[in-house]
Backbone as a printed PyTorch tensor [residue, N CA C, xyz], in Angstrom:
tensor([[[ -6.7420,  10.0060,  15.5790],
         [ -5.3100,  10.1850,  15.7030],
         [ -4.9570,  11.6090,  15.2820]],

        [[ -4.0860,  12.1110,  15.9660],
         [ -3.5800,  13.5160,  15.9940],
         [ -2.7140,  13.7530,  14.4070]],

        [[ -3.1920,  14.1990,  13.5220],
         [ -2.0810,  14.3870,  12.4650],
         [ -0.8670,  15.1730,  12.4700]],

        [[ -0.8070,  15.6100,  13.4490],
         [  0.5520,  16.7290,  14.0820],
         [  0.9700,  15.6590,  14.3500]],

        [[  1.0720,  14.8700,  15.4470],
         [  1.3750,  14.0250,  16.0750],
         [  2.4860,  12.5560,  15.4680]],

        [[  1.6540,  12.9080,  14.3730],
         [  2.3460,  11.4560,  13.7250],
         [  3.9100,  11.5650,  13.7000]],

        [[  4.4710,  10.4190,  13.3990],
         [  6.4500,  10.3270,  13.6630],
         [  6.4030,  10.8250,  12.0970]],

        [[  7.5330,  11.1030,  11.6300],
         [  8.3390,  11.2820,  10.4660],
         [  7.9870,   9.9090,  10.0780]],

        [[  8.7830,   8.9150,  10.1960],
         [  8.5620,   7.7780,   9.5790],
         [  7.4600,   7.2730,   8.6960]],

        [[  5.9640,   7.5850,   9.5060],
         [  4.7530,   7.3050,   8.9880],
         [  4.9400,   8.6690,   7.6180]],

        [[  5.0340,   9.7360,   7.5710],
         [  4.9320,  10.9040,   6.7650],
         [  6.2000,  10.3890,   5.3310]],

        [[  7.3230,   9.9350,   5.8000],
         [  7.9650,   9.4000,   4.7520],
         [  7.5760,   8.3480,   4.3270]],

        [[  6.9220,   6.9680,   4.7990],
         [  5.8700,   6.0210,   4.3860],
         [  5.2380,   6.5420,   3.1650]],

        [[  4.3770,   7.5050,   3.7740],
         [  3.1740,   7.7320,   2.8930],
         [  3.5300,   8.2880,   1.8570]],

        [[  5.0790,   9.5070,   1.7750],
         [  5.7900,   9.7650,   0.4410],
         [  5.9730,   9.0470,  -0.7140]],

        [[  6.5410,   7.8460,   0.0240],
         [  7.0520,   6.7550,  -0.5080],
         [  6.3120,   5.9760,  -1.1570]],

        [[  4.5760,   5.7090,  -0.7680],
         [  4.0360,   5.0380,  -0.8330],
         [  3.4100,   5.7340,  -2.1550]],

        [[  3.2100,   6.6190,  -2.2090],
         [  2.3960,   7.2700,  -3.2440],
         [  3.4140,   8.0360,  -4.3440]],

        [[  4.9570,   7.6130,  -4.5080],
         [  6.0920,   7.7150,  -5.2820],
         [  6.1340,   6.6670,  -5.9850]],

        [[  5.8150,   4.9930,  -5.4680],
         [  5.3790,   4.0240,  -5.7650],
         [  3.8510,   3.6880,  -6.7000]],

        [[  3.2020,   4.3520,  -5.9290],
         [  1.5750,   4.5220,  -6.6870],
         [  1.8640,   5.0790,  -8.1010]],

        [[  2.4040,   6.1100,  -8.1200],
         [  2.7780,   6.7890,  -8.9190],
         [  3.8720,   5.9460, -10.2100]],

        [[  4.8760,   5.2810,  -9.6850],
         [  5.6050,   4.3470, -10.7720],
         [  4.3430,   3.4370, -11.3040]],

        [[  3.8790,   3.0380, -10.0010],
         [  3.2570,   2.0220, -11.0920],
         [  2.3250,   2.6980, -12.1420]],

        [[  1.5490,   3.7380, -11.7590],
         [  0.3190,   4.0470, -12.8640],
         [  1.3670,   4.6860, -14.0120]],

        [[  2.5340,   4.5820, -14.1870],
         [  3.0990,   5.2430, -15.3260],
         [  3.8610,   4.2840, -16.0760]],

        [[  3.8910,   2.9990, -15.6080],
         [  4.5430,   1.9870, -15.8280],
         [  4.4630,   0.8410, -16.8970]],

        [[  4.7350,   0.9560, -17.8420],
         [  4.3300,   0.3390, -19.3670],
         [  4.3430,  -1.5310, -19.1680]],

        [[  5.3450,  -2.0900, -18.3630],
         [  5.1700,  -3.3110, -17.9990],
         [  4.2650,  -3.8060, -17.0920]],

        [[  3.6990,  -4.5780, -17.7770],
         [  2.4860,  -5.2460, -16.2670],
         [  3.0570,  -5.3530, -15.1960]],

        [[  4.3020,  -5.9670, -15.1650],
         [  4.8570,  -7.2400, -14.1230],
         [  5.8100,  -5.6680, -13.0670]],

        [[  6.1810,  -4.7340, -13.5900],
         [  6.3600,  -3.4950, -13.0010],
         [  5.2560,  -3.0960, -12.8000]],

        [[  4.3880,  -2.8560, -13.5900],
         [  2.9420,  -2.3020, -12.6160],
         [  2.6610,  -2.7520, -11.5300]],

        [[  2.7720,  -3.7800, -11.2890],
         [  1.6320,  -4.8520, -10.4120],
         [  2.8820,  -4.4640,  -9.0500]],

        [[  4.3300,  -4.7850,  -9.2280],
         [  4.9030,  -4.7850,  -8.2360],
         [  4.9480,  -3.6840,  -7.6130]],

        [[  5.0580,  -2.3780,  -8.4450],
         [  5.1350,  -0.9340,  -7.6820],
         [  3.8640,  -0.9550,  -7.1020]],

        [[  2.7000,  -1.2260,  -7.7430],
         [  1.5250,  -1.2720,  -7.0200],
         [  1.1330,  -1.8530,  -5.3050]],

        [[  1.9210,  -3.3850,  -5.4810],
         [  1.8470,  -3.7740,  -3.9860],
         [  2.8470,  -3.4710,  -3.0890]],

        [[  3.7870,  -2.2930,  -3.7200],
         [  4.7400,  -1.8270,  -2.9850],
         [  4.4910,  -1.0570,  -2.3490]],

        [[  3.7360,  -0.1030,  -3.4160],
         [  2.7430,   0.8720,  -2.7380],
         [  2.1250,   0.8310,  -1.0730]],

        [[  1.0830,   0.1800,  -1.8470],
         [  0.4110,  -0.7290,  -0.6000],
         [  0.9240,  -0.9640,   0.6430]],

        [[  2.3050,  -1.7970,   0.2750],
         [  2.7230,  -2.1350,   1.4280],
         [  3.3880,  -1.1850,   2.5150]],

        [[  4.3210,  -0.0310,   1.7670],
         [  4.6720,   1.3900,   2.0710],
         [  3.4080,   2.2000,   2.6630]],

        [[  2.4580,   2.0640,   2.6420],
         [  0.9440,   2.3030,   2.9300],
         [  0.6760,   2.0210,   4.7550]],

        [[  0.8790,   0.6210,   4.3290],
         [  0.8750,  -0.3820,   5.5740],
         [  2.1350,  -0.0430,   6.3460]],

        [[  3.1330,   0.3270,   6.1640],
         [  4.2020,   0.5840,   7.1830],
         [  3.9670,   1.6770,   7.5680]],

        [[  3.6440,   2.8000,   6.7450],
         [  3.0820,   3.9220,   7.5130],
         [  2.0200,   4.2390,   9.0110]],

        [[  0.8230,   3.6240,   8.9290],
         [ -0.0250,   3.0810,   9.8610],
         [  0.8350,   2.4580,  10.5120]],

        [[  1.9850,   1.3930,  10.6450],
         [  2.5890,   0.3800,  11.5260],
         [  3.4290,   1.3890,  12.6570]],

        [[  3.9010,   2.6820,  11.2670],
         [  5.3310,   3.0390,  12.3910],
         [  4.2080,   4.4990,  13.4420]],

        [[  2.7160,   4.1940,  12.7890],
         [  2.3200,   5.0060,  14.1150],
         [  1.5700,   4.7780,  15.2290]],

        [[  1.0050,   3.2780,  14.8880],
         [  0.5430,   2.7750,  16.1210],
         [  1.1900,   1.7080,  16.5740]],

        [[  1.9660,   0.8990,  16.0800],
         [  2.8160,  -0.2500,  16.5550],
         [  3.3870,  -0.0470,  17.7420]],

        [[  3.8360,  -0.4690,  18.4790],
         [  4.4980,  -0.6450,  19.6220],
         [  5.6520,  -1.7700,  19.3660]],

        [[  6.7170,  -1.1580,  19.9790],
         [  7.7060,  -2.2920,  19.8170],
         [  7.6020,  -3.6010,  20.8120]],

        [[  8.0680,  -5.0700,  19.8950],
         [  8.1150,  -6.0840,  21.0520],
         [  8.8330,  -5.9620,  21.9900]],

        [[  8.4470,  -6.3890,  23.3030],
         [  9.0560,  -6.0500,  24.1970],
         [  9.4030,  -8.0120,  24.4080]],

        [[  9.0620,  -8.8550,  24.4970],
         [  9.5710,  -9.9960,  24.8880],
         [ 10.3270, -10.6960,  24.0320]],

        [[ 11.3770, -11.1580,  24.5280],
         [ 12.7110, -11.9440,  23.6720],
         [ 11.8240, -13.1310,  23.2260]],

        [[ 13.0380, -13.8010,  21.8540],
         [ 12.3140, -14.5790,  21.2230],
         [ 10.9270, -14.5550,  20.3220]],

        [[ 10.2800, -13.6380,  20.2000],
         [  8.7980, -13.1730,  19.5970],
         [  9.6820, -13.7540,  17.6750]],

        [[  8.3790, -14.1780,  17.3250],
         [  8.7290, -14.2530,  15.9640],
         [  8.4540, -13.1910,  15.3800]],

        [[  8.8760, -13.2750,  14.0040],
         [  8.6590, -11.9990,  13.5080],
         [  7.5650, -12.4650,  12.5040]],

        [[  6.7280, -11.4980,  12.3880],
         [  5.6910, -10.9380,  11.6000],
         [  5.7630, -10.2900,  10.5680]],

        [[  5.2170, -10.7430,   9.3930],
         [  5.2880,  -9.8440,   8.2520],
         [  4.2630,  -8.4290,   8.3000]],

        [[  4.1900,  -7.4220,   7.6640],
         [  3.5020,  -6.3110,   7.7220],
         [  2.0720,  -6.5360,   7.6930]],

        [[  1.8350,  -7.5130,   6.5470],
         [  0.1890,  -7.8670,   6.4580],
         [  0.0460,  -8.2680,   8.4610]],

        [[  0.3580,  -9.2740,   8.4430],
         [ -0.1640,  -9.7590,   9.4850],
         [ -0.1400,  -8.5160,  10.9300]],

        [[  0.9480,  -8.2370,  11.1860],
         [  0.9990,  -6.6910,  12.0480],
         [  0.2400,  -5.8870,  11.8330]],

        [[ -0.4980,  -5.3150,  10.7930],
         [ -1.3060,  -4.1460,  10.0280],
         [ -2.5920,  -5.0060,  10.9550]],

        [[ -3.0440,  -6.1970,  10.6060],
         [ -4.5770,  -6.4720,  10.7190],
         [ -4.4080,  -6.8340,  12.8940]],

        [[ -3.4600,  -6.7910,  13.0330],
         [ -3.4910,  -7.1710,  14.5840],
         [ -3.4970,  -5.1650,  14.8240]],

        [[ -2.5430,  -4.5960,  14.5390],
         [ -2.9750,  -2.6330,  14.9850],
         [ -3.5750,  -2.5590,  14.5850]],

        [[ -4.0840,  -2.8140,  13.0350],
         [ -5.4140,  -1.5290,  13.1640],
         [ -6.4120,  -2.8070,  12.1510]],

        [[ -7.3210,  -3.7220,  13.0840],
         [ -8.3790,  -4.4360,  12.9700],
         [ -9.5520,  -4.3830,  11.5400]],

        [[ -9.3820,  -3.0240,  11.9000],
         [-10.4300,  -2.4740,  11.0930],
         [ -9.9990,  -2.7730,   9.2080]],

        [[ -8.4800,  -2.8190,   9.2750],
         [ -8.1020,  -3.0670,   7.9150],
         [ -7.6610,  -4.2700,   7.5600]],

        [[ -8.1970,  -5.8380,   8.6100],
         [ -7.7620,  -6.4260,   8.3970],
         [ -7.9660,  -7.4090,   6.8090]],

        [[ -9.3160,  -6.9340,   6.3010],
         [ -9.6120,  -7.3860,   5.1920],
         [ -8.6490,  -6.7910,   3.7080]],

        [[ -8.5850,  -5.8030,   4.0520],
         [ -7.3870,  -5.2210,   3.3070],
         [ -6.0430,  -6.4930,   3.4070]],

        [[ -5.6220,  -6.3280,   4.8050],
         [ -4.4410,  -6.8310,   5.0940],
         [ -4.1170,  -8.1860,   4.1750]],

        [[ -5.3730,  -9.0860,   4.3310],
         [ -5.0580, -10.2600,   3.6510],
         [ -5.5690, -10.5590,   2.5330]],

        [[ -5.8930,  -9.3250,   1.7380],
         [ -6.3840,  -9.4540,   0.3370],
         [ -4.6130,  -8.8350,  -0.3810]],

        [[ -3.9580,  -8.0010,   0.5970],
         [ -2.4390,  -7.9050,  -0.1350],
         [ -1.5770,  -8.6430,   0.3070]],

        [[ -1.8990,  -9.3400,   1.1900],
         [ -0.7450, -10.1900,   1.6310],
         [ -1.5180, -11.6140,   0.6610]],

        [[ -2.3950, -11.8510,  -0.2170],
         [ -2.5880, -12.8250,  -1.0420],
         [ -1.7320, -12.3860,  -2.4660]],

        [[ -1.3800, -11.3480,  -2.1960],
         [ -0.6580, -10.7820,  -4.0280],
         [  0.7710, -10.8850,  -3.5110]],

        [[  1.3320, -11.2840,  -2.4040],
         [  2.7080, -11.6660,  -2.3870],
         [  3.2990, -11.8690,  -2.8470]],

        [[  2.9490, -13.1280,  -2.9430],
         [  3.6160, -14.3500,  -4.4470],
         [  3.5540, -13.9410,  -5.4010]],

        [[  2.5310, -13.3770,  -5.9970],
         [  2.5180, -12.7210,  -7.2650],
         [  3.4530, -11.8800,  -7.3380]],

        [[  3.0850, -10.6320,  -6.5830],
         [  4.5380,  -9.6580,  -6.6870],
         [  5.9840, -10.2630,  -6.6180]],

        [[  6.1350, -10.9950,  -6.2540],
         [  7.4890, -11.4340,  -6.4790],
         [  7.8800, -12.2380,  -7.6870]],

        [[  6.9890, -12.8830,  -8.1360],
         [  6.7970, -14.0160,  -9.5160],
         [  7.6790, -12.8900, -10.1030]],

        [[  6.4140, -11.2230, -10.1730],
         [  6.4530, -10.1040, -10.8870],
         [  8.1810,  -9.7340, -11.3970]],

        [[  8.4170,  -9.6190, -10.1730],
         [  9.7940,  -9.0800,  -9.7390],
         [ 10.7240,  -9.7070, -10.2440]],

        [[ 10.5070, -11.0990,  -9.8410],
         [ 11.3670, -11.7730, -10.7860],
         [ 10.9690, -12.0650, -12.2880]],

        [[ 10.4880, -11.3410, -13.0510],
         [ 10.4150, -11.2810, -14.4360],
         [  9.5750, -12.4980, -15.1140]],

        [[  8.6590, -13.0960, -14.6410],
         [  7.8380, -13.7910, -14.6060],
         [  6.6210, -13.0460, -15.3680]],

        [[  6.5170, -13.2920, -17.2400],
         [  5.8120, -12.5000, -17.6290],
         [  4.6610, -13.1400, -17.5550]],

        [[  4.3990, -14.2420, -16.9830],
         [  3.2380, -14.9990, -17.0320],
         [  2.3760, -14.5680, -15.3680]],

        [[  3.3900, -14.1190, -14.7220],
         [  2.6430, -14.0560, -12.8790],
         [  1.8610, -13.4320, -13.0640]],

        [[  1.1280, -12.2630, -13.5250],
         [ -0.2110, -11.5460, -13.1870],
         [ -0.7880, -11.2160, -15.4440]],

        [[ -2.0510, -10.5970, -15.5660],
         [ -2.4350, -10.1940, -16.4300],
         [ -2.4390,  -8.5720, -16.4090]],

        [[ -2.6730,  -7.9170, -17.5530],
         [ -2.4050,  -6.6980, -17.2620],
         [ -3.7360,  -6.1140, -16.2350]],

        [[ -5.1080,  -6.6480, -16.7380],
         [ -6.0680,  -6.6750, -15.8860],
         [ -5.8490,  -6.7580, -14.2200]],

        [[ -5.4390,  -8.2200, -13.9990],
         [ -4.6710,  -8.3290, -12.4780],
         [ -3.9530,  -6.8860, -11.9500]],

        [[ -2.7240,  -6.0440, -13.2820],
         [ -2.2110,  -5.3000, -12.5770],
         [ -2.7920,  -4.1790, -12.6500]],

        [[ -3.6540,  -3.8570, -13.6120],
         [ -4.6460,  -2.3250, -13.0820],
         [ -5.6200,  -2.3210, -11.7720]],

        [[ -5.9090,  -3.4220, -11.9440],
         [ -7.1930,  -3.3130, -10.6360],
         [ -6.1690,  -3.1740,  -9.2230]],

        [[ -5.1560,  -3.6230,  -9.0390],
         [ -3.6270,  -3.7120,  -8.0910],
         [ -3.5780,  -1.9810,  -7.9280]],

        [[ -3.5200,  -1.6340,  -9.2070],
         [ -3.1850,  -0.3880,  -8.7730],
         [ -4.3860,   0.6110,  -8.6070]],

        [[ -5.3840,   0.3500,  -8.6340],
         [ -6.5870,   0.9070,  -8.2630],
         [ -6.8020,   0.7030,  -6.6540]],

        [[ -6.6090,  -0.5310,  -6.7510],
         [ -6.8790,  -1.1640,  -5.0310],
         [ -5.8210,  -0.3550,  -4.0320]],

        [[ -4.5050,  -0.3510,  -4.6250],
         [ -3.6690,   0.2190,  -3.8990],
         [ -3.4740,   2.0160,  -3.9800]],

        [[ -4.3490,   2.4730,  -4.8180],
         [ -4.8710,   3.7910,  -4.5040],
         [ -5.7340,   4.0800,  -3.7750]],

        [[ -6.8040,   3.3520,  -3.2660],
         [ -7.6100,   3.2740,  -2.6610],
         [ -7.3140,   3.1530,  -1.1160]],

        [[ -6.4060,   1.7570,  -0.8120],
         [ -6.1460,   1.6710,   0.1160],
         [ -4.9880,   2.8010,   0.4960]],

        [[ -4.2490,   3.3650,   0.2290],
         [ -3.2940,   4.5270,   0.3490],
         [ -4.6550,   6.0910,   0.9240]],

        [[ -5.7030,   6.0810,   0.6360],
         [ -6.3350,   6.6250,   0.6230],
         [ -7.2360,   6.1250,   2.1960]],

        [[ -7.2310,   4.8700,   2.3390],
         [ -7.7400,   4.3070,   3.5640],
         [ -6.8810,   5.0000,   4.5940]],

        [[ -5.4320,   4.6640,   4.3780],
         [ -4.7620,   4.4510,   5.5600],
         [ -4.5110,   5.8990,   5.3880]],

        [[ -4.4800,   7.2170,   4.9790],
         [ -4.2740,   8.5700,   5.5680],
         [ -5.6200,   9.0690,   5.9320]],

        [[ -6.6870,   8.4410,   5.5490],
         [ -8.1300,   8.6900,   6.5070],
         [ -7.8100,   8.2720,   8.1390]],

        [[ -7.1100,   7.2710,   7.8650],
         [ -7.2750,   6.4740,   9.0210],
         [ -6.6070,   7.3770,  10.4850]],

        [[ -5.4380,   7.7850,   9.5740],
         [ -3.8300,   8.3830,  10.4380],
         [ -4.5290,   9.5910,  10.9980]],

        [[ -5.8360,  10.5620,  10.5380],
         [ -6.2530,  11.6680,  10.4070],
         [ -5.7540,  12.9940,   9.4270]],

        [[ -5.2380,  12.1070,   8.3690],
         [ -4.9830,  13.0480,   7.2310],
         [ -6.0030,  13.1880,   6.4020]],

        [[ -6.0090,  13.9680,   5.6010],
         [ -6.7130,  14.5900,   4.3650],
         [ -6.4920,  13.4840,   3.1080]],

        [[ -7.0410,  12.3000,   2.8250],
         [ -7.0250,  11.4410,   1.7650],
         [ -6.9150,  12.2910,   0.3670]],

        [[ -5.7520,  11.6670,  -0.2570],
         [ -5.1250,  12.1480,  -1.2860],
         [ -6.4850,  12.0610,  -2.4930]],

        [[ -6.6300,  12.7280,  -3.7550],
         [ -7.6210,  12.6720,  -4.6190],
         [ -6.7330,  10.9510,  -5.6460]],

        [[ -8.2450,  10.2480,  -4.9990],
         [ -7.8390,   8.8250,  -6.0360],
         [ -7.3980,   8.8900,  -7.2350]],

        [[ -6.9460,   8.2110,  -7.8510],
         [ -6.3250,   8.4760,  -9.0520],
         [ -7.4460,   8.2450, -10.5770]],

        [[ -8.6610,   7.4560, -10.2180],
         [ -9.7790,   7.6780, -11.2630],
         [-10.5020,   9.1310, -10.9570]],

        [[-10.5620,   9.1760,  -9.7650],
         [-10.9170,  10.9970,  -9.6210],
         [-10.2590,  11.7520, -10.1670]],

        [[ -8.8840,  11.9460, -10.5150],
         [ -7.8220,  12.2960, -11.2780],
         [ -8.2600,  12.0500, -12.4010]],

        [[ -8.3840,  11.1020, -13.1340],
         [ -8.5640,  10.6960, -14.3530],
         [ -9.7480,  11.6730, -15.1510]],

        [[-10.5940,  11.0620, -14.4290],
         [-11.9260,  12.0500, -14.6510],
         [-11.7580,  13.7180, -14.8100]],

        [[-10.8680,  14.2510, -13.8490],
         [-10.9660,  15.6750, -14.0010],
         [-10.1590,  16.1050, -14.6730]],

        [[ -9.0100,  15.8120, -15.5700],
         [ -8.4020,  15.5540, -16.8560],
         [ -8.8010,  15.4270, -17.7770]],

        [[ -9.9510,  14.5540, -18.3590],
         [-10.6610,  14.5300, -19.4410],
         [-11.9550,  15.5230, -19.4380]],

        [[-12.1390,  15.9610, -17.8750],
         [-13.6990,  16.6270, -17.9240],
         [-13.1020,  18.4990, -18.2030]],

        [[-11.6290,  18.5010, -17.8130],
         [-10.8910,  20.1220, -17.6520],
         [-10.8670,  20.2040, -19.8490]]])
C-alpha cells in the first residue's frame, strides 16, 4: 500500500490511536489502563478500515463491528481481530468502573499487545512502525 496514498482519516486514526497508547501507559488506574489500551487498538483497527474498506453498497446489510470488518479487509490480522474483540466486555466492565473487570497484569500485557498491534497495522498501511514502547523502555534505562 502506497503511504502517500493513504486518506487523512487512516493518518488521524493512527494519531489517535497512539494518543490513546500513550494515556494508557501513563495511566495509574488499571481499569483506565486496560480501556485506553483497547481503545488504542481499536483506533488502530479503524485506521486500516478507513483505508481499505469499501463502503456497503446493498440496502439492509447489517452492521458490523470493527473486529469483525478488520479480519474480513485485512485477513491476515484476523487473529488479532478476535483476540480484541474478546477484551470487549472487559473494556467496558473497565469503563464502567468495575474495579474487579481486569487485573493490573490483564492491563499491562493490553497495553503491550496494543503497542504491538499499532505497530502491525502501520507495517501493514506501508508506514514506518513506530519504536514499541519496551524498545522505549530499554533505551531509557540503557541512555
Amino acid at each position: 500500500m502506497n503511504p502517500y496514498a493513504l486518506p487523512a482519516t487512516t493518518h488521524s486514526y493512527l494519531a489517535r490511536a497512539a494518543e490513546s497508547l500513550s494515556e494508557a501507559m501513563g495511566a495509574g488506574e488499571v481499569t483506565v489502563r486496560y480501556a485506553c489500551a483497547h481503545v488504542a487498538a481499536l483506533r488502530a483497527a479503524a485506521a486500516l478500515l478507513a483505508a481499505r474498506a469499501q463502503p456497503a453498497t446493498a440496502r439492509g446489510r447489517r452492521q458490523k463491528n470493527a473486529w469483525v470488518l478488520l479480519a474480513e479487509v485485512a485477513p491476515e490480522l484476523e487473529e488479532w481481530a478476535l483476540f480484541f474483540a474478546g477484551g470487549a466486555a472487559k473494556r467496558a466492565a473497565a469503563e464502567a468502573g468495575s474495579t474487579r473487570a481486569v487485573s493490573e497484569r490483564e492491563a499491562d500485557d493490553l497495553v503491550r499487545d496494543a503497542d504491538r498491534f499499532l505497530a502491525v497495522v502501520e507495517r501493514t498501511l506501508g508506514l514506518v512502525p513506530h519504536a514499541p514502547a519496551a524498545d522505549r523502555t530499554l533505551a531509557v534505562r540503557a541512555g
